[in-house]
C-alpha positions as CSV (number, residue, x, y, z in Angstrom):
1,X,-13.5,-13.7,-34.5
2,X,-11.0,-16.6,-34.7
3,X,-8.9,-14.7,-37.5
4,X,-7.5,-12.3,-34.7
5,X,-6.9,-14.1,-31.4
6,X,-5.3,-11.0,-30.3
7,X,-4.8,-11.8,-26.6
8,X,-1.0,-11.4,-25.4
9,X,-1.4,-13.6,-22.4
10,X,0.3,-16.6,-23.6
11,X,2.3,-15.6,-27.0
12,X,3.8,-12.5,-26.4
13,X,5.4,-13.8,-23.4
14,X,6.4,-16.7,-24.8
15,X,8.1,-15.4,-28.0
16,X,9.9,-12.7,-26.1
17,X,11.2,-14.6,-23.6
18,X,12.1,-17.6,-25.9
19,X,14.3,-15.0,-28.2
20,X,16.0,-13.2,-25.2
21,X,16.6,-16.7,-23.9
22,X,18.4,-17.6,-26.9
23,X,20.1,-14.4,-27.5
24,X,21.5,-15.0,-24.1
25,X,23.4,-18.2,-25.3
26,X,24.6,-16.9,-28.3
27,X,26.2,-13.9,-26.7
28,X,27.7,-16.4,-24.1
29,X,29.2,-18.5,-26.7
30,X,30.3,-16.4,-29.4
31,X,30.6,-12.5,-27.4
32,X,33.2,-11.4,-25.3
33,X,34.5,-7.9,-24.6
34,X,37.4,-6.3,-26.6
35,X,40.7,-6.9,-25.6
36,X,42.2,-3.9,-27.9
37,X,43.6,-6.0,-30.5
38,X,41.4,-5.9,-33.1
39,X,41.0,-3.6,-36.1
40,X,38.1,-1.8,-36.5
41,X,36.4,-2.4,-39.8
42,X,33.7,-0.4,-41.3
43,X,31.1,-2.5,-42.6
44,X,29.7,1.0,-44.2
45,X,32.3,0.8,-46.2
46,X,35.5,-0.3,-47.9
47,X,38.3,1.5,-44.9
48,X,40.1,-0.5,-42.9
49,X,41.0,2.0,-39.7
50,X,44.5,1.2,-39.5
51,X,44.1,2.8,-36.3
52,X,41.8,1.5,-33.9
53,X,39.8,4.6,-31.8
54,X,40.6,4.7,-28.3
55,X,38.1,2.5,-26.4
56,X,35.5,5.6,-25.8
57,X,36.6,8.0,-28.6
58,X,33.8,7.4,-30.6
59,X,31.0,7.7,-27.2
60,X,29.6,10.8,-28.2
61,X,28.9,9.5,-31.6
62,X,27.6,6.2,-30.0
63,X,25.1,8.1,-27.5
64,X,23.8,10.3,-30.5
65,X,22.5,7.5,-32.6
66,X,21.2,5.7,-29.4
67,X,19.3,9.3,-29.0
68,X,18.4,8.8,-32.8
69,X,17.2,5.2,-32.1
70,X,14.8,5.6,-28.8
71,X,13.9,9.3,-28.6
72,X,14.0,10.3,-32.1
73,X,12.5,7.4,-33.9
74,X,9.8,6.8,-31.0
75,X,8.4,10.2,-30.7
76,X,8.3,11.4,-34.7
77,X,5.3,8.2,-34.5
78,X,3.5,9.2,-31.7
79,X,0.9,11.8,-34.5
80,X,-1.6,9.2,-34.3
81,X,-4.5,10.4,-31.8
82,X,-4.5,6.9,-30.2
83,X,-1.8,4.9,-30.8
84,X,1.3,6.9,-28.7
85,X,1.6,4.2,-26.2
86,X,2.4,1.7,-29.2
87,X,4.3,4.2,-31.0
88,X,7.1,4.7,-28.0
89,X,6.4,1.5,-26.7
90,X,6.8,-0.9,-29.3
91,X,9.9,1.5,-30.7
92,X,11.6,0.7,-27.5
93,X,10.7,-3.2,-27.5
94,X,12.1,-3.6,-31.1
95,X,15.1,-1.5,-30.6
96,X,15.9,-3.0,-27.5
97,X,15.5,-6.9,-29.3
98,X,17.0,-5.2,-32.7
99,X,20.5,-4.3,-31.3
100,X,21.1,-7.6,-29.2
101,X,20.3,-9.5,-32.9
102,X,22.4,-7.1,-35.1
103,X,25.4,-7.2,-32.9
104,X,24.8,-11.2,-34.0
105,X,24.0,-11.1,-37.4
106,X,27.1,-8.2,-38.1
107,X,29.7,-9.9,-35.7
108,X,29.9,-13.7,-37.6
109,X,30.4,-12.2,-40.5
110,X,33.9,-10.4,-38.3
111,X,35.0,-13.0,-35.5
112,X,38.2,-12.8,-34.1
113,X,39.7,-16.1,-32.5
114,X,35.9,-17.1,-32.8
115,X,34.8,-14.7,-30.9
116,X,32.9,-11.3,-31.4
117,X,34.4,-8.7,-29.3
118,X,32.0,-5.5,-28.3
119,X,33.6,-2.7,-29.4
120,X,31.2,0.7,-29.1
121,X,32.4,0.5,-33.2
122,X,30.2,-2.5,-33.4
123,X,27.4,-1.1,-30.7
124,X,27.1,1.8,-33.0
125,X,26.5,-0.6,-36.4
126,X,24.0,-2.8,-33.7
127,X,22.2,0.4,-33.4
128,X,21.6,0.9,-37.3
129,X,21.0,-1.9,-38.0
130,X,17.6,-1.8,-35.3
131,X,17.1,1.8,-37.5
132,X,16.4,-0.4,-40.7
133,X,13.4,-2.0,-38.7
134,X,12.2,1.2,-36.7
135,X,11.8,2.6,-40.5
136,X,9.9,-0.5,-41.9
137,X,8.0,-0.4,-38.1
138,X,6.3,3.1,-39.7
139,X,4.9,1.7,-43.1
140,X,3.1,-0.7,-41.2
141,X,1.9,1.3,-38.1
142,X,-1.4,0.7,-36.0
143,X,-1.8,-2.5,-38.0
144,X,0.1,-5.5,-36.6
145,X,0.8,-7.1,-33.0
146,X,3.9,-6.7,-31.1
147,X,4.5,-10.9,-31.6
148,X,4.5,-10.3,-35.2
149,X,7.0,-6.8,-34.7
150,X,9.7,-9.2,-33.1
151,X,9.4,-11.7,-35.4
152,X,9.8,-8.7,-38.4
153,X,12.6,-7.7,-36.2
154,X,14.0,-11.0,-36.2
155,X,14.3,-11.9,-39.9
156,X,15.1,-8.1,-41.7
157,X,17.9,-8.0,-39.5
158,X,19.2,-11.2,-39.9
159,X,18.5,-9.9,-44.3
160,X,19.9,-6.4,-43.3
161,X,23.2,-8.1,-42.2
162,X,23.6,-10.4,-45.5
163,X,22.9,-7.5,-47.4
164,X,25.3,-5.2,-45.4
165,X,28.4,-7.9,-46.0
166,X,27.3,-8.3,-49.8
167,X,27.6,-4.4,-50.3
168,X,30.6,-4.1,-47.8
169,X,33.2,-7.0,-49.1
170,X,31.6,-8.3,-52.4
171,X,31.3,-4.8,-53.9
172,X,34.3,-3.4,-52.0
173,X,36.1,-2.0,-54.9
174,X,34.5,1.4,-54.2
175,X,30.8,0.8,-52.8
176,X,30.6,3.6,-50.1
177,X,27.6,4.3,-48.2
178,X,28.9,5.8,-45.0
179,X,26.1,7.6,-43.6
180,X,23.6,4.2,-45.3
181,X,21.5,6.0,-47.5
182,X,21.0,2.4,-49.4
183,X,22.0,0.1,-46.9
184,X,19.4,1.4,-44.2
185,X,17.1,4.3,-45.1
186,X,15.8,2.7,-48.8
187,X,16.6,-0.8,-47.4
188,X,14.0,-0.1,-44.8
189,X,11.0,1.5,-46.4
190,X,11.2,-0.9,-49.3
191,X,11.0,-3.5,-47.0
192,X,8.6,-1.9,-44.6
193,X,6.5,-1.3,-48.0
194,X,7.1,-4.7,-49.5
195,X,5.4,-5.7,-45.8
196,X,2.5,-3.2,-46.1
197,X,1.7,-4.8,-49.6
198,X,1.4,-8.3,-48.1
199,X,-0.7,-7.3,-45.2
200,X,-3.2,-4.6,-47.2
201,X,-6.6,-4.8,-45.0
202,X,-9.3,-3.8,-48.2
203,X,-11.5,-2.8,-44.8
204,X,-9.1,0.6,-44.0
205,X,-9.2,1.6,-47.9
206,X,-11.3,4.6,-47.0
207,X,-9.6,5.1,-43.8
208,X,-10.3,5.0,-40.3
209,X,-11.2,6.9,-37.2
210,X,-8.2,6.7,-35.6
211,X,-5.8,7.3,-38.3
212,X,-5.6,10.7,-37.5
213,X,-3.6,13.1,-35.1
214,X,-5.2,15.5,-33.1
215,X,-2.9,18.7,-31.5
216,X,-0.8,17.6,-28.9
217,X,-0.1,14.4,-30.3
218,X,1.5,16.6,-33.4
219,X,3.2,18.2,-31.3
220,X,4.5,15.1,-29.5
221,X,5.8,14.1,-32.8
222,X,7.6,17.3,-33.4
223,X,9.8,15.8,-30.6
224,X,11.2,13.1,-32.2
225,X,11.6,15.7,-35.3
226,X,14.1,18.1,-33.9
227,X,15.8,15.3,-32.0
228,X,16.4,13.9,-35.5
229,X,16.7,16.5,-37.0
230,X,19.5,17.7,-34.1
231,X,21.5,14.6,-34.2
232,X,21.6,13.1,-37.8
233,X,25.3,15.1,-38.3
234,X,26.5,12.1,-35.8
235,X,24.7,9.4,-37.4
236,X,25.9,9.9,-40.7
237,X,29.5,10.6,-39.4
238,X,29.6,7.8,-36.8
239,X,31.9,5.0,-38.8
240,X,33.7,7.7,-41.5
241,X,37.2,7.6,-40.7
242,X,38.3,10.1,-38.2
243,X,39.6,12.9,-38.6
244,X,38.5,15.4,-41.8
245,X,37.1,12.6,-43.1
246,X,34.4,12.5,-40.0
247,X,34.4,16.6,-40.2
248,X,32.9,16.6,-43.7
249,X,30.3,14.4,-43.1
250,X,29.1,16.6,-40.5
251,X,29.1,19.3,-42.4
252,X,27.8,18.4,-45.2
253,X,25.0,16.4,-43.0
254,X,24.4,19.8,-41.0
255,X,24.6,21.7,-44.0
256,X,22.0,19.5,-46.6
257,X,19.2,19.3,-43.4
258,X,19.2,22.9,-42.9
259,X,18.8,23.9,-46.6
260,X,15.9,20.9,-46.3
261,X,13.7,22.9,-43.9
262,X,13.8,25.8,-46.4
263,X,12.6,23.5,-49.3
264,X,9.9,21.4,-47.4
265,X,8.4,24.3,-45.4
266,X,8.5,26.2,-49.1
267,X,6.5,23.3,-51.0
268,X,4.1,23.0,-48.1
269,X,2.3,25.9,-48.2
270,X,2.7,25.9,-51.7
271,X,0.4,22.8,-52.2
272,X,-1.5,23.1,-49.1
273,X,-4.9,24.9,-48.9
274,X,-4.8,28.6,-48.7
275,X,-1.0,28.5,-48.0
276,X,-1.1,26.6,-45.0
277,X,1.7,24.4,-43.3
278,X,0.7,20.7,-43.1
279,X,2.4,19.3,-39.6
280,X,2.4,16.2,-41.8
281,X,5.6,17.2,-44.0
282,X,7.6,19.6,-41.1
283,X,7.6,16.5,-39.1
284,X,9.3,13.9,-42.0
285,X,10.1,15.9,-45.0
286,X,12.8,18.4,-43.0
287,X,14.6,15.8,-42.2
288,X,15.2,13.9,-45.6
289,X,18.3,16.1,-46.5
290,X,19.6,13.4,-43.3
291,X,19.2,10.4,-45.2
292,X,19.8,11.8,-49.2
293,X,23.2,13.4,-48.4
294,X,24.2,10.1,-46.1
295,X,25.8,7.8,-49.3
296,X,28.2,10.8,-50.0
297,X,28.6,12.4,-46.9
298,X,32.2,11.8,-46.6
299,X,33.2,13.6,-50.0
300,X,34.3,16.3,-51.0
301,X,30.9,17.5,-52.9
302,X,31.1,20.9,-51.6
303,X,29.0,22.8,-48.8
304,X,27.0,24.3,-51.8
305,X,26.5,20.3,-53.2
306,X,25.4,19.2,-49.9
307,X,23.2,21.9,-49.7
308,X,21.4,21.0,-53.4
309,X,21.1,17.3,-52.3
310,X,19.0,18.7,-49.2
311,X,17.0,21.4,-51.4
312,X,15.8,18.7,-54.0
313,X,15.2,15.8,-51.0
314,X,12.8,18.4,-49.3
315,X,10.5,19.0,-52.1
316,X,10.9,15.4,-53.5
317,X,9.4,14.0,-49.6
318,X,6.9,16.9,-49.5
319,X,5.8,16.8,-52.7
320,X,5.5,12.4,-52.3
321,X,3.6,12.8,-49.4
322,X,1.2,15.4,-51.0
323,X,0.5,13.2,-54.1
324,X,2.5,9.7,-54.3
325,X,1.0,8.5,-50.8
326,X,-2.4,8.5,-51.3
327,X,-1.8,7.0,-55.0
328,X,0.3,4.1,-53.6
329,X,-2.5,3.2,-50.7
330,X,-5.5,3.5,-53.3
331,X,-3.6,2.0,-56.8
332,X,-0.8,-0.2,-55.6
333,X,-2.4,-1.2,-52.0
334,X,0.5,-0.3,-49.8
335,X,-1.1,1.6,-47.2
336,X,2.1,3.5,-45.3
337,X,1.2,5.1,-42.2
338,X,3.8,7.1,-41.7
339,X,5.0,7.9,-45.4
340,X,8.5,6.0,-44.8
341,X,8.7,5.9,-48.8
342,X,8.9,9.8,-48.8
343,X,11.1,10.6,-45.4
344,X,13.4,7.1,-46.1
345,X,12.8,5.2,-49.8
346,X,13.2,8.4,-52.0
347,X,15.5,10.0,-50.2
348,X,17.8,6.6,-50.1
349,X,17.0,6.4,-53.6
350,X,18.5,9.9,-54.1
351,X,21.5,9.4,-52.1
352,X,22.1,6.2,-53.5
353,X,22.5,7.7,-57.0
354,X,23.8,11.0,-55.7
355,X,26.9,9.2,-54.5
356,X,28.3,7.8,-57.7
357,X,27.7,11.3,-59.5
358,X,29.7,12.5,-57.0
359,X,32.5,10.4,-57.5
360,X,35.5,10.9,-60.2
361,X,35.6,6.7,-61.2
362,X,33.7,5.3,-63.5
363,X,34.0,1.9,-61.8
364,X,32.8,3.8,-58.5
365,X,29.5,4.6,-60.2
366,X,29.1,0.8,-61.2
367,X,29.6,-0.9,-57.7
368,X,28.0,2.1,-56.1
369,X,24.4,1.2,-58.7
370,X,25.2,-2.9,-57.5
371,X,24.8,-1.7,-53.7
372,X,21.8,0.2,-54.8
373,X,20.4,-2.6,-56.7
374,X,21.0,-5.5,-54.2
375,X,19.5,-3.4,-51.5
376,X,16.2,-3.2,-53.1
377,X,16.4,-6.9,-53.9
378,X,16.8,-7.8,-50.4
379,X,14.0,-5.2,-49.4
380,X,11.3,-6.1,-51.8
381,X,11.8,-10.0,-51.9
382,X,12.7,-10.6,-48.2
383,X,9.9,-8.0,-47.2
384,X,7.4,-10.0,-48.9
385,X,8.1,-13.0,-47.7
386,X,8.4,-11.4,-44.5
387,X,5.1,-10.2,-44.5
388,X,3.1,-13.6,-45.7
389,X,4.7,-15.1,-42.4
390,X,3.6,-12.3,-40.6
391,X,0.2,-12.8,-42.3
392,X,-0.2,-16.7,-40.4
393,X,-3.5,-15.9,-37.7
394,X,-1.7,-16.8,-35.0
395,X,0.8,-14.0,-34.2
396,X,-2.5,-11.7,-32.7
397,X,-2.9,-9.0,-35.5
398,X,-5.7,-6.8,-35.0
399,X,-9.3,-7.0,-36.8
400,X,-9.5,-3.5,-39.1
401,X,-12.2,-2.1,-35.9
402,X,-9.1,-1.8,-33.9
403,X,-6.0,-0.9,-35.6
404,X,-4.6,2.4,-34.9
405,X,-5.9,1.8,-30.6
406,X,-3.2,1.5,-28.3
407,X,-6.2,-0.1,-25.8
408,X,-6.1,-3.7,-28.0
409,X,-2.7,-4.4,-26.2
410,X,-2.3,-1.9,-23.4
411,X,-3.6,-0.9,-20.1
412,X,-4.9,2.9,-21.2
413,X,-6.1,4.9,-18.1
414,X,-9.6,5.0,-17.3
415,X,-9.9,8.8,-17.6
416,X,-9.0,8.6,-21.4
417,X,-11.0,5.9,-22.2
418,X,-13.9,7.6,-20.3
419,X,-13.1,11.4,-22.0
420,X,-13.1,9.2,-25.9
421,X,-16.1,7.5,-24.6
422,X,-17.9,10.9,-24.1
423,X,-16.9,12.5,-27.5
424,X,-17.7,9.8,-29.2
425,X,-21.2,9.6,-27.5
426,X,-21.5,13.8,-27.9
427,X,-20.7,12.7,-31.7
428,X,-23.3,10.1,-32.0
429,X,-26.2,12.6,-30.5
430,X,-24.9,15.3,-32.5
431,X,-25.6,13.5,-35.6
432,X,-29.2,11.8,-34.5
433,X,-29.9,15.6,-33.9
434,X,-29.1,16.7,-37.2
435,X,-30.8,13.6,-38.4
């Protein structure tokens, strides 16, 4: 089948080695280490620390998100049955590539004395800015090669960045998105969506074998859960200004995800059959309070107001991945494997307008609604053109037969492939029996 050419041998190599190559120089001219001197600029926002942090005061914060990033992000994909290799593998691979290119892409737009000097400030924004392609990584799950990952990885960050400076110094009058509700969570999924639109396979419309969990690889998932779910206080509070500042947006971050669980596990068994729990929802939907309480995190909304924007982000994701999901795959073709538009787009969407009503300017509201706006520009219309160059037959996607199969690009043990062999052969008797 000369559409998919899906061996690695030759391209994968190539392409990642050519990338890290060139990262290499880039770093060698432009990145240097920090000599102390510089002020720390929050690109979340419009605050200028007029104090820089002492060189590790903001660790902690740092090694929470990098948690966030390769535990977290890696494990809440591993549901499907077949596909956990890919899920923690490839996570780790784009992540890896994602926060060499970001701490690019967001350091021209700050050099000092030409330079870019590492600060963990600007390892922590590297880090998000890999989060924006982790998220779009999930809408288009079990369907694409790791050559055309990296070269996703490549050009949303390289967007991400543009549209992180537009929102940060164009709309700088009171745009404020410190825990990037807009800027990463919607910026993501729309994008990741806007990718899954352009690459719709009309073969998987009624599904497929392997697009499925089975127990343990639930439960697997449920890992990267609760380390989300434990550590998104720090990722929203990361780059707020320190002090009380920092303090609220932990509490109102701890305060809006616990309400959350209430909400989704309450709408769950609600819509579910019998009043059943769907593993589906307590693995995404808990943890949307996380991203709808992130624009406004920093304010003073009130535990109670933090607490509301969790309540309604739980039902909203549960309720979207009960009825909007299946909707968008079979009306709209976006078929999103892991539901990003109801853990990451609606939620962002939420927070996005949830920070403006929250604020006592009428001008605030305005640029806040630009920063919305320009996000999902720069999702939609870079995702889509994203996604037609991802589309070009040569980057090894894989035929519809075998999406979903971690075996199409990596060396699964024998003793799995031989125990799926054997159901799958029990399976195929069973029915000729009942035939």
């Amino acid at each position: 089948m000369p559409a998919y050419a899906t061996n690695m041998r030759m391209k994968f190599p190539i392409v990642a080695l050519a990338l890290e190559i060139v990262i290499i120089i880039l770093f060698a001219v432009f990145v240097t280490y920090d000599d102390g001197k510089s002020h720390g600029h929050d690109p979340h926002s419009n605050a200028t620390h007029h104090e820089e942090p002492r060189p590790m005061e903001l660790y902690p914060m740092f090694q929470d998100v990098h948690v966030m990033i390769f535990i977290g992000f890696g494990f809440l994909m591993t549901f499907l049955k077949r596909y956990g290799f890919s899920s923690v593998g490839f996570n780790l691979l784009l992540a890896a590539f994602g926060l060499q290119w970001g701490l690019l892409t967001q350091g021209l737009w700050h050099l000092e004395d030409g330079k870019i000097k590492v600060t963990i400030f600007k390892i922590i924004n590297a880090d998000f800015s890999t989060a924006t392609v982790l998220i779009s990584f999930g809408a288009v799950l079990g369907k694409t090669s790791p050559v055309q990952l990296l070269i996703m990885t490549v050009l949303e960050i390289s967007l991400f960045s543009i549209n992180e400076h537009l929102v940060a110094q164009i709309f700088k009058v009171s745009a404020n998105d410190v825990g990037a509700s807009m800027i990463i969570h919607a910026f993501g999924a729309y994008f990741g969506l806007a990718v899954a639109r352009v690459l719709y396979r009309p073969g998987l419309r009624n599904g497929h074998d392997n697009d499925g969990s089975v127990y343990h690889s639930d439960l697997f998932a449920m890992i990267g859960t609760v380390f989300l779910w434990m550590f998104w206080p720090s990722f929203n509070s990361a780059i707020a200004d320190p002090g009380l500042t920092q303090l609220t947006a932990v509490i109102n971050t701890y305060l809006s995800l616990a309400a959350c669980v209430l909400s989704a596990y309450a709408i769950s068994s609600l819509v579910e059959h019998k009043g059943k729990l769907d593993m589906v929802h307590i693995q995404n939907a808990t943890l949307a309070g996380g991203v709808a309480v992130g624009t406004c995190a920093d304010m003073a909304i009130g535990p109670y107001g933090a607490m509301l924007i969790g309540f309604v982000a739980g039902i909203i994701s549960t309720v979207g991945f009960k009825y909007l999901t299946p909707i968008l795959a079979s009306n709209l073709g976006i078929q999103d494997t892991c539901g990003v538009h109801n853990l990451h787009g609606m939620p962002g969407i939420l927070g996005g307008l949830a920070g403006p009503s929250s604020s006592p300017h009428t001008g605030d509201a305005a640029m806040q609604a630009a920063a919305l706006a320009s996000s999902l520009g720069f999702a939609l219309v870079g995702g889509a053109i994203t996604g037609f160059i991802m589309k070009l037959p040569f980057w090894g996607q894989p035929p519809d037969q075998n999406c979903y199969d971690d075996s199409i690009y990596w060396e699964v043990p024998e003793e799995e492939e031989e125990h799926e062999e054997s159901l799958a052969h029990a399976d195929h008797s069973k029915n000729k029996a009942e035939v």
